[in-house]
ZALUMMAR-911080 format. One record per residue (C-alpha): residue in one letter; residue number from 1; x negated, y negated, z negated. Coordinates in pm, whole numbers, plus 50000, padded with zeros to 5 digits. Each point is the difference from the previous one (the first is absolute). Layout:
<sites>
A,NUM,X,Y,Z
...
</sites>
This chain:
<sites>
X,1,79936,72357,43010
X,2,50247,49744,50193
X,3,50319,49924,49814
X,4,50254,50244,50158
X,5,50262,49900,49742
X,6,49951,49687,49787
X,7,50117,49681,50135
X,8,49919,49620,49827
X,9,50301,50150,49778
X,10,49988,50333,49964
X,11,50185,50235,50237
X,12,50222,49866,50280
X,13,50201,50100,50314
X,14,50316,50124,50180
X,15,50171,50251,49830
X,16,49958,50345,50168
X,17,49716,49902,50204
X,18,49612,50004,49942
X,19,49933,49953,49629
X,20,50341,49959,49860
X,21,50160,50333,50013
X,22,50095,50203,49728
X,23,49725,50239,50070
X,24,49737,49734,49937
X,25,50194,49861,49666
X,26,49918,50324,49872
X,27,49685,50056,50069
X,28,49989,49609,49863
X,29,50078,50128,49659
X,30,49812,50325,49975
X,31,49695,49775,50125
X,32,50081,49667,49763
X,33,50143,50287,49734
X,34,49633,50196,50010
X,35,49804,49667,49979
X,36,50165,49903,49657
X,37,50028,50315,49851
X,38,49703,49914,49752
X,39,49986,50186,49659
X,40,50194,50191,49827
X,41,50316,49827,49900
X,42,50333,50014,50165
X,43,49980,49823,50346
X,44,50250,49731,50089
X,45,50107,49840,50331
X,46,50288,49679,49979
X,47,50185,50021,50369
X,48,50209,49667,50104
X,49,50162,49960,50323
X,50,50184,49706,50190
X,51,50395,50070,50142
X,52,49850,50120,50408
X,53,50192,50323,50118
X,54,49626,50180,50007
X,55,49935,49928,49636
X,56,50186,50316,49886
X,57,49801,50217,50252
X,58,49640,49912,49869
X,59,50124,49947,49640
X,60,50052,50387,50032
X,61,49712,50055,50203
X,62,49747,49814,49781
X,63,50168,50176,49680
X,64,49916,50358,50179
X,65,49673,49878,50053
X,66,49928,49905,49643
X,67,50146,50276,49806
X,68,49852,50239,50221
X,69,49708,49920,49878
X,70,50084,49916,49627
X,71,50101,49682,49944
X,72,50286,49921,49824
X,73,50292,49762,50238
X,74,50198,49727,49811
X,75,50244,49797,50266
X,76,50143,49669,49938
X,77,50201,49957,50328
X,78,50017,49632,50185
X,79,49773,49820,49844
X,80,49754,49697,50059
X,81,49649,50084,50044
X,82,49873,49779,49720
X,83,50213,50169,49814
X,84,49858,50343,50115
X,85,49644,49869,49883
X,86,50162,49900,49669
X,87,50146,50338,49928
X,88,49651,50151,50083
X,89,49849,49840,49730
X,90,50293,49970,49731
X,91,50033,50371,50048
X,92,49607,50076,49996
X,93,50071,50180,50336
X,94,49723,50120,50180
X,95,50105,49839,50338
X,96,50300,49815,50091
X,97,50158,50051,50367
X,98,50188,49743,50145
X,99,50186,50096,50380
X,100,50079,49702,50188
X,101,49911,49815,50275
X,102,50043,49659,49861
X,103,50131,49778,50256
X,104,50001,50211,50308
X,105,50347,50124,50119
X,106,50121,50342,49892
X,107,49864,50159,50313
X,108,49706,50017,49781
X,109,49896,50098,49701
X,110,49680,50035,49767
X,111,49769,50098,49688
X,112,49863,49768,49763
X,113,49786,50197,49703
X,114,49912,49774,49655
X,115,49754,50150,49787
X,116,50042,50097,49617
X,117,49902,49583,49962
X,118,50328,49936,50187
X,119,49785,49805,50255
X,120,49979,50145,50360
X,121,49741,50261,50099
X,122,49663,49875,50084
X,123,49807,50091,50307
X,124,49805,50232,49898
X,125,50284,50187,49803
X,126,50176,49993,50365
X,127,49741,50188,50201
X,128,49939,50266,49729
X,129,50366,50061,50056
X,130,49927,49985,50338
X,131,49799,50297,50014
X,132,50175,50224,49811
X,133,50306,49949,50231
X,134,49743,50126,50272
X,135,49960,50302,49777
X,136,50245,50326,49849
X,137,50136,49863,49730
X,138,49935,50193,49607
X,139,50363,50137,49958
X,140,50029,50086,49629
X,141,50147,50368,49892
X,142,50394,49988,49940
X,143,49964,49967,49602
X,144,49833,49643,50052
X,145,50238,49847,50279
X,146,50107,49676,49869
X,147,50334,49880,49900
X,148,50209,49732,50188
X,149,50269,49787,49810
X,150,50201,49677,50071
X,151,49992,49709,49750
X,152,50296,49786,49913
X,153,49835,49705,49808
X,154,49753,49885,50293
X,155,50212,49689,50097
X,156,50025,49883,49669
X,157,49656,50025,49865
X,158,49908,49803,50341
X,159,50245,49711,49919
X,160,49906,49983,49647
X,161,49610,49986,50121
X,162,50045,49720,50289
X,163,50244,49774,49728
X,164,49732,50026,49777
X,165,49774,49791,50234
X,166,50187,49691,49939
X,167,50012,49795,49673
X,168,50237,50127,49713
X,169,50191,49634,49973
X,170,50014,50020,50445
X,171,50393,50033,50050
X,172,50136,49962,50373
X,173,50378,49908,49883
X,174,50123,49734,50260
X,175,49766,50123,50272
X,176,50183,50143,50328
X,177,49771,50267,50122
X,178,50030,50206,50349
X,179,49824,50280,50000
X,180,49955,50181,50300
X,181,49820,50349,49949
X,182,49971,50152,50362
X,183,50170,50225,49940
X,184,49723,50169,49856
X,185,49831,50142,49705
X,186,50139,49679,49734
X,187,50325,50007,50117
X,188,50106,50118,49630
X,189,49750,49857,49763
X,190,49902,49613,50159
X,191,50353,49899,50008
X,192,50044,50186,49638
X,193,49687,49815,49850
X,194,50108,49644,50091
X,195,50371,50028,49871
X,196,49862,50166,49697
X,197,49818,49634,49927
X,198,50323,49799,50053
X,199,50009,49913,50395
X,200,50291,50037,50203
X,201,49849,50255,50268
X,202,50180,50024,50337
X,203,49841,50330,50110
X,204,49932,50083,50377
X,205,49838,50295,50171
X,206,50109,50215,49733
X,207,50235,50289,50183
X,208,49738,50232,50124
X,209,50100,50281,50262
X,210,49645,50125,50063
X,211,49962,49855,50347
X,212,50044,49607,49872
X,213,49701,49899,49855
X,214,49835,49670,50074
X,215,50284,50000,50274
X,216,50116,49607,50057
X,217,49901,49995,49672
X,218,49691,49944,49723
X,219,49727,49787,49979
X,220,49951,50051,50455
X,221,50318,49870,50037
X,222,50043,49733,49841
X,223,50317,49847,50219
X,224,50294,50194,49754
X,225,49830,49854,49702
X,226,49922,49634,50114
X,227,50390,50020,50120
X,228,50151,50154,49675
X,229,49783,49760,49787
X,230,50182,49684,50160
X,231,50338,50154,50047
X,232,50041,50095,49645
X,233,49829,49709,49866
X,234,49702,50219,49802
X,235,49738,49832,49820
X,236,49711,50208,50194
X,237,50007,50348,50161
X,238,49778,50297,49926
X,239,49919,50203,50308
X,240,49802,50341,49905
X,241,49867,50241,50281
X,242,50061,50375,49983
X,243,49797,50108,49743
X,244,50024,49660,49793
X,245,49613,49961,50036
X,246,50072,49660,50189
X,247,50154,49689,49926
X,248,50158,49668,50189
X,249,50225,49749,49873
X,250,50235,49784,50121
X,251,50072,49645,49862
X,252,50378,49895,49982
X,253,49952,49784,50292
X,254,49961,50357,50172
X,255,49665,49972,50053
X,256,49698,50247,50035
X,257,49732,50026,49714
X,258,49704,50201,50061
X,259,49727,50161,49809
X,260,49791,49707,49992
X,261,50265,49752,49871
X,262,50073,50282,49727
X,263,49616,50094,49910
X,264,49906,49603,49992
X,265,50324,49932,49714
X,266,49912,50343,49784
X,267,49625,49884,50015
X,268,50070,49644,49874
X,269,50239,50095,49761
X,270,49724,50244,49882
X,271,49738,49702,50038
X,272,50189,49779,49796
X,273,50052,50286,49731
X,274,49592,50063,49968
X,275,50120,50374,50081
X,276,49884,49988,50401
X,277,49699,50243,49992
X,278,49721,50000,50248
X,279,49990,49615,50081
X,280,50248,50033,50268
X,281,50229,50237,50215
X,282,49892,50298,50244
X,283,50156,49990,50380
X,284,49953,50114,50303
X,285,49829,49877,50362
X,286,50397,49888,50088
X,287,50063,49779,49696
X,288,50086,49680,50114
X,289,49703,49721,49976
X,290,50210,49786,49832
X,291,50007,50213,49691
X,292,49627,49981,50027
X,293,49992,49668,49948
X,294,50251,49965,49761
X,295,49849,50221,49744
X,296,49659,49851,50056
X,297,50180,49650,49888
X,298,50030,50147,49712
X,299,49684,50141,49958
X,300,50100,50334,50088
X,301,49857,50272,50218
X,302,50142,50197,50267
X,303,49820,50315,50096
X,304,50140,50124,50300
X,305,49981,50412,50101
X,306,50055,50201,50317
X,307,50403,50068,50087
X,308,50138,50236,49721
X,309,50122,49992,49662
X,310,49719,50238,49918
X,311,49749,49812,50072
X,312,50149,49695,49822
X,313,50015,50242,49698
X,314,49623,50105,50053
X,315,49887,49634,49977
X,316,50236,49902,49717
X,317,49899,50268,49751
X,318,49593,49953,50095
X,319,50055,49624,49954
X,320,50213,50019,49673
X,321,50290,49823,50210
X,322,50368,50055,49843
X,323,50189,49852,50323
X,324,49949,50087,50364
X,325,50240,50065,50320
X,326,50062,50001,50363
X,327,50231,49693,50173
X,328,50231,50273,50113
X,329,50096,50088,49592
X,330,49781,50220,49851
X,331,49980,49874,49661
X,332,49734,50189,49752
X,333,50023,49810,49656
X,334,49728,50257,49825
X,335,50155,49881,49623
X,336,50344,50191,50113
X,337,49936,50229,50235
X,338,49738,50206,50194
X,339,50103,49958,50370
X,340,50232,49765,50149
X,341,50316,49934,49848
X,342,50262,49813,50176
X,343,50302,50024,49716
X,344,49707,49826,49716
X,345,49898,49752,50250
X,346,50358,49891,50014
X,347,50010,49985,49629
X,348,49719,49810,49983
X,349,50135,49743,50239
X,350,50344,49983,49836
X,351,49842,49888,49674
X,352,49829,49733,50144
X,353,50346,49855,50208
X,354,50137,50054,49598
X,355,49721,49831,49832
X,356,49983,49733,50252
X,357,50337,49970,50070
X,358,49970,49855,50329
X,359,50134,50133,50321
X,360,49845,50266,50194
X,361,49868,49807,50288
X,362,49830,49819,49741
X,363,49819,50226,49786
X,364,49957,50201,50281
X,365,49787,49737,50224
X,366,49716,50031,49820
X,367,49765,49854,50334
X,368,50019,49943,50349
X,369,49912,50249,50230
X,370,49742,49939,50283
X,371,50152,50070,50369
X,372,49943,50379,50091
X,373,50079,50223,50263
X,374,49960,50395,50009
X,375,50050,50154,50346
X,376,49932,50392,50099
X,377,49864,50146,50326
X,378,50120,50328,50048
X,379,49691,50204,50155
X,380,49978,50294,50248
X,381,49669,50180,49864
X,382,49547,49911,49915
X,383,49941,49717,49798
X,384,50050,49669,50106
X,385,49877,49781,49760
X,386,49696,50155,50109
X,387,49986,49820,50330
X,388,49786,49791,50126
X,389,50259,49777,50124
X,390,50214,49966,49705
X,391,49720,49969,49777
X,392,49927,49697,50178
X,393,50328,49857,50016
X,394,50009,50045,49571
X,395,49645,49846,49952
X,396,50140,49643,50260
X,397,50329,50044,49745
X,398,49776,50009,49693
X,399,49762,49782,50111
X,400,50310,49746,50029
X,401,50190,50036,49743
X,402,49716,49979,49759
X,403,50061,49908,49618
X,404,50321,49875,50097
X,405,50180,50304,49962
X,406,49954,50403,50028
X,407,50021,50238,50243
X,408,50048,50400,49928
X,409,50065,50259,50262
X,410,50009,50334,49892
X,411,50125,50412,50175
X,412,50316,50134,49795
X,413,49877,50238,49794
X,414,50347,50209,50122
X,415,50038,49901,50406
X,416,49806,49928,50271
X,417,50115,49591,49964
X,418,49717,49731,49948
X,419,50092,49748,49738
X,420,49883,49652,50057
X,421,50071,49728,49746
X,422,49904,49641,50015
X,423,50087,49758,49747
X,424,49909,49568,49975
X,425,50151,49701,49957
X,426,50115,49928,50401
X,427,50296,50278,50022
X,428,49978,49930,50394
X,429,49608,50037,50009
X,430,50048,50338,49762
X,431,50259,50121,50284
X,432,49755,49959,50320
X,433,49736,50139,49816
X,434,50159,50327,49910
X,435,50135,49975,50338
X,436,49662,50025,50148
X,437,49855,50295,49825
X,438,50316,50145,50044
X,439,49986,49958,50385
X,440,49625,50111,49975
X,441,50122,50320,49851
X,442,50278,50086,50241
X,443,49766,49969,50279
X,444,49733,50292,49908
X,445,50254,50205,49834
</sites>
C-alpha cells in the first residue's frame, strides 16, 4: 500500500485540508493508539505541541482519538520536539506525539510520533499505522476509556536534561547571548536554559500569538538576528526554528553559521576528546564539500545520506556514529538526545567559545566552504528528470565538472520543484552549470 499519510517526517499539511483535519488527528490516535497497545499494563501516550493557532484543535482531536480507544493522555503544552522524545522515554510512555510543523508557517501544521525508545517511528511501524487508519478503529467499552491530564513540570525536566549535556565546570557568565526562538515551541525553555548557566540572554521571538511562528523570525530568517547581534553588541546569536529541532548561529560580526560550520567544531571537539564515535560525522547529499575535505584531513569520514534528518539518524545508529546533521541545522548529537536538538547544539557550541575563549567568528570558522549554488524549477506535471533531453544536459555537466566538485539534483519530496545543486571551487563555473540544467529543465516542463 502507497503512503497516504506519512511524509519524510511524519504527518504534514494545511490545516483543515487533506490530511490535517481534526477528523484525521483522530483517527491518527485511535490508529497509532491501537498499534501500541501491547500487553497488559496501563497504556501511555506523551502529547507536545508548538504555539500555531491549530495546535489546540488536534491536541483535542488526537486526545479523543487515544482515549477512545484506551490509552491514557498526558499533555505538556509548547514544547520542543526533542523534548517530546525525551518525555517518551523518561516517562516509559508508550508513544510520544509531538504536533508541529517545524519550520513551515502556521498555515500549517503536523504529526510527528516517537516510539517508546524516544526515537522517531520507523517505516515499517508507519505503514502498519497506515492501515489501520484505512480500517474501523477498536473503540474500547466506556469502563476502559483512558484518562487525559496536563503536566506542570515538563519545561523543567527538559531544561535540566539539555544542561546536563554540557560539562559540570561549563559556566557562560560574561557571554552575551541572543536567542531568537521563532516564536515557536522554545520560546520558554532555550532562553531559560542559557541564563540558567550564567549568560546574559537577550531573548527574541518569544511573544507568541498563534499566527507568528517562524514569521521574520527563527533560524529562515535570519535578518532580525544578524541585526540584533551587532546592534546590541552580543557575543553570538542563537536562532532556533519552530519546533527547536534546528539550529543556526550567528557570529558577533552578524554573520551566518550553518550546520556544517557547527557539525565540523562539535566533531573536532569530540575528535580531540577520543569521545567522536563512528570515525567521523553523518550528513547529507547537501553538506558542503568543504566539510568533506576537512574531516578527511583529519582522518575522518563523512558518510553522506539522502535529504532528511531521518535518514541521517538511520545511518548514524547502523554505523555507531554519535554526531550527524543537515547544513540547514539539524543537529542529532546521539550522547544527548534522540532526534535533533537545536537548544543542546547551542550548548555545545557555547562551551567551546568558553573553553576557547576566542571570538565567535573564530571558533566558529572551523573550514572554508567550497562555492555552491542551489536553484529550484518549479514544474507543471510528468517527470522531468526523466527526459531525454535533460538527462543529457546533466551527463555534459557531470562529465565536466568531474572530481572537481559535485553535482546533486533531486524532486522535493513536498512540491512539484526540481532541486539542482552544484558545488566546486570556480563559484562562476558552479553558477553556469546549475544554470544549464536549470534551463534544460524549464524547457520540457
Amino acid at each position: 500500500m502507497g503512503r497516504k499519510f506519512f511524509g519524510t517526517d511524519g504527518i504534514r499539511g494545511r490545516t483543515n485540508e487533506g490530511v490535517m483535519t481534526a477528523a484525521t488527528a483522530m483517527r491518527v490516535g485511535q490508529a497509532a493508539g491501537t498499534h501500541f497497545l501491547r500487553g497488559g499494563h496501563r497504556h501511555r501516550v506523551v502529547i507536545g505541541k508548538d504555539t500555531r493557532l491549530s495546535g489546540y484543535m488536534m491536541e483535542s482531536a488526537l486526545v479523543a482519538g487515544f482515549t477512545s480507544v484506551g490509552m491514557d493522555v498526558v499533555m505538556t503544552g509548547p514544547l520542543p520536539t526533542p523534548a517530546i522524545a525525551l518525555l517518551t522515554r523518561e516517562m516509559r510512555a508508550d508513544l510520544g506525539v509531538m504536533i508541529s510543523a517545524s519550520h513551515n508557517p502556521f498555515e500549517d501544521n503536523g504529526i510527528k510520533l516517537f516510539g517508546p525508545d524516544g526515537f522517531k517511528l520507523s517505516d515499517e511501524a508507519e505503514s502498519s499505522i497506515e492501515r489501520l487508519l484505512e480500517q474501523e478503529p477498536l473503540l474500547v467499552e466506556a469502563s476502559r476509556i483512558g484518562r487525559a491530564r496536563r503536566i506542570d513540570d515538563a519545561r523543567g525536566r527538559y531544561i535540566h536534561a539539555v544542561k546536563q549535556s554540557v560539562a559540570s565546570d561549563i559556566r557562560f557568565d560574561g557571554l552575551k547571548v541572543v536567542v531568537d526562538c521563532a516564536n515557536g515551541a522554545a520560546y520558554q525553555v532555550a532562553p531559560s536554559a542559557i541564563w540558567e548557566l550564567g549568560a546574559e540572554v537577550v531573548a527574541m521571538g518569544v511573544q507568541p500569538d498563534g499566527t507568528n511562528i517562524n514569521r521574520d523570525v527563527g533560524s529562515t530568517a535570519l535578518d532580525a538576528i544578524r541585526a540584533r547581534v551587532v546592534e546590541d553588541g552580543a557575543d553570538i546569536g542563537i536562532a532556533l526554528d519552530g519546533d527547536a529541532d534546528r539550529l543556526i548561529v550567528i557570529d558577533e560580526k552578524g554573520k551566518t553559521v550553518d550546520g556544517d560550520q557547527i557539525m565540523g567544531l562539535i566533531a573536532t571537539r569530540l575528535h580531540d576528546r577520543g569521545d567522536l564515535k563512528g570515525g567521523g560525522v553523518v550528513a547529507t547529499v547537501m553538506s558542503n564539500l568543504g566539510l568533506e575535505r576537512y574531516l578527511d584531513g583529519l582522518g575522518l569520514t563523512l558518510e553522506r545520506t539522502k535529504v532528511g534528518d531521518r535518514y541521517v539518524l538511520e545511518r548514524m545508529k547502523q554505523g555507531g556514529f554519535n554526531i550527524g546533521g543537515e547544513q540547514s541545522g539539524h543537529m542529532i548529537l546521539l550522547d544527548h538526545a534522540t532526534t535533533g536538538d537545536g537548544t543542546v547544539a547551542a550548548l555545545r557550541v557555547l562551551a567551546s567559545l568558553v573553553r576557547s575563549g576566542k571570538p565567535a567568528s573564530e571558533v566558529l570558522h572551523v573550514f572554508d566552504p567550497v562555492p555552491q549554488l542551489l536553484k529550484n524549477v518549479r514544474y507543471s506535471g510528468g517527470k522531468p528528470l526523466e527526459h531525454e533531453k535533460v538527462k543529457q544536459v546533466i551527463a555534459g555537466v557531470e562529465g565536466e565538472l568531474g572530481d572537481r566538485g559535485r553535482l546533486v539534483i533531486r524532486p522535493s519530496g513536498t512540491e512539484p520543484v526540481i532541486r539542482v545543486m552544484a558545488e566546486g571551487d570556480d563559484a562562476d563555473e558552479v553558477e553556469t552549470m546549475v544554470d544549464r540544467i536549470c534551463d534544460a529543465v524549464r524547457a520540457v516542463a
